[in-house]
N, C-alpha and C positions, 0 to 999 in steps of 0.2 A: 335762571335755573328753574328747574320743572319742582312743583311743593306740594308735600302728600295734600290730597285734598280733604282728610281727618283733621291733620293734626301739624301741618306745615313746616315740618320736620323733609328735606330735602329728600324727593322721590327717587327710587327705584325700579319698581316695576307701573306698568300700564296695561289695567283691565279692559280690553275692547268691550267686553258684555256693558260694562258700568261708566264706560268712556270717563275714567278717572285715574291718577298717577297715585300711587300708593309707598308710603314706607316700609320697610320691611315687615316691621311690627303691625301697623293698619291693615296690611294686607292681610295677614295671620289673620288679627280678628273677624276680618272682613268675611273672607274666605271659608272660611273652620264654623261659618254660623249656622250652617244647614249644607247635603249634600249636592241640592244642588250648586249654589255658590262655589263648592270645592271643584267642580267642573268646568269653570272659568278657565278659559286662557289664559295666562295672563305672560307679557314680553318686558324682559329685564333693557331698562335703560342703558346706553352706552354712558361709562362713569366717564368719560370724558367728555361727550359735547350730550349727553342725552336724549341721542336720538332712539329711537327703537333700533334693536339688534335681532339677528336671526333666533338668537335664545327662547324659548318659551318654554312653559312648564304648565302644570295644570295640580291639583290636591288640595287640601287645606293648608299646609306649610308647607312654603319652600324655602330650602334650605340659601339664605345669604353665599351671594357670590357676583362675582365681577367678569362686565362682558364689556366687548366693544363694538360698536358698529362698522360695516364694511367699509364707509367711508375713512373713519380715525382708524382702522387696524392700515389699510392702503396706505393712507399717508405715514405711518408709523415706519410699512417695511419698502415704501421709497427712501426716506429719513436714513435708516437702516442699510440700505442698499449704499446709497450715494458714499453714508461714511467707511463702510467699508472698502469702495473703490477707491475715495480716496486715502486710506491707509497703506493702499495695494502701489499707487502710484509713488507716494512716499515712500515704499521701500523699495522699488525700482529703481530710487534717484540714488539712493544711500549706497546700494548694493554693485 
């Protein structure tokens, strides 16, 4: 697993400008130090495999929240799909 590089506290988000993975909290500080800092990019980690996600955001605080990467949302709504087919079959046999 990816660890804020402050403070080792399990990452979050990942600054491209600082090429470093941040906690919510490090980031804040990080961030909020001066205007330009608040200019950062910075791309929320997928909380399941944490990869980088489409998410980005940019200011001195961003507000905590939970994204997924293309890859684990995809396999989530095959996952998804499959069991509802077959819910669909089982009631076909019932019926």
């Amino acid at each position: 697993m990816k660890r804020c590089e402050l403070c080792d506290c399990l990452a979050k988000l990942y600054c491209e400008s600082y090429e470093a993975n941040h906690c919510w909290q490090c980031d804040t500080y990080v961030h909020s130090a001066n205007l330009l800092a608040a200019k950062h990019s910075r791309t929320l980690l997928c909380h399941v495999c944490q990869s980088l996600t489409p998410w980005t955001g940019t200011g001195p605080k961003l507000v905590p929240t939970v994204s997924g990467c293309n890859s684990c949302v995809s396999n989530l709504s095959c996952k998804e799909e499959r069991s509802s087919e077959g819910d669909q079959v089982g009631d076909n046999i019932d019926g």
